[in-house]
N, C-alpha and C positions, 0 to 999 in steps of 0.2 A: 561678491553679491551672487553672481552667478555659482557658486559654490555651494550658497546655503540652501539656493530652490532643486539642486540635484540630490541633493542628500534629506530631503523629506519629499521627494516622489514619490509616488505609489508605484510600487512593479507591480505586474502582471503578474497574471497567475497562469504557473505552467499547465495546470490545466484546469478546468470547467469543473467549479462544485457539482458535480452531476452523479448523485451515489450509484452503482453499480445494483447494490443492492436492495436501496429502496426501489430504484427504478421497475424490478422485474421483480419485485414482492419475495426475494430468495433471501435463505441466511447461507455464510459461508460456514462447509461441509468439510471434515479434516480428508474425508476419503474421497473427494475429489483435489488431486493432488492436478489434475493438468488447470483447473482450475488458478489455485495457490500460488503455482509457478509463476503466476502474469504478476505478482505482487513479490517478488523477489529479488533482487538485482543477480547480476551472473555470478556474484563468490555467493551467494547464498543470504542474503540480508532482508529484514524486511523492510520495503517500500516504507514512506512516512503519508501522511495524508495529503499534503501539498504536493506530492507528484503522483497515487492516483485519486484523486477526487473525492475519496469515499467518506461518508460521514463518521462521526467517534463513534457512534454506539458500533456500528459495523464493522470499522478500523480494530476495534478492541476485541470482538469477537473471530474476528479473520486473525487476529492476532495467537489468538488462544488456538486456534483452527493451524496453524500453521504449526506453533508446539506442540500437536499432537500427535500430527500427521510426520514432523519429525521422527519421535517415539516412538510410532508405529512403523519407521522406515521405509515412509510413503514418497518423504521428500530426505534430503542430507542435509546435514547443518552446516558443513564448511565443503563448499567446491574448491576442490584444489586447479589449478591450471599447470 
């Protein structure tokens, strides 16, 4: 019994619906790369929406912002360690 009430909890969320971008009225810039980086993991990946916050229309365009800035050799596509 105790089994079925754990496995339809709600988790948390790791963090706060809180856009980044709606917040300060900005769109994401490919040529702000120190920007970019806060939405990338350390091999070079991009973040999903549930870990930073950001809305889809945003998420999709930070998206496109970040293959560009690739391209341009703003950011790398694969960090080696």
């Amino acid at each position: 019994m105790m089994r079925s009430q754990k496995r339809f909890a709600k988790r948390e969320r790791a963090v706060a619906k809180n856009c980044q971008f709606c917040n300060t009225k900005t769109e994401p810039d490919y040529k702000d790369a120190v920007l970019l980086e806060r939405f990338l993991t350390e091999r070079g990946k991009i973040l999903g929406r549930t870990r930073t916050g950001i809305c889809s229309t945003h998420q999709r365009t930070l998206t496109q912002a970040i293959k560009r800035a690739r391209h341009v050799a703003l950011l790398p596509f694969i960090v080696q360690s």
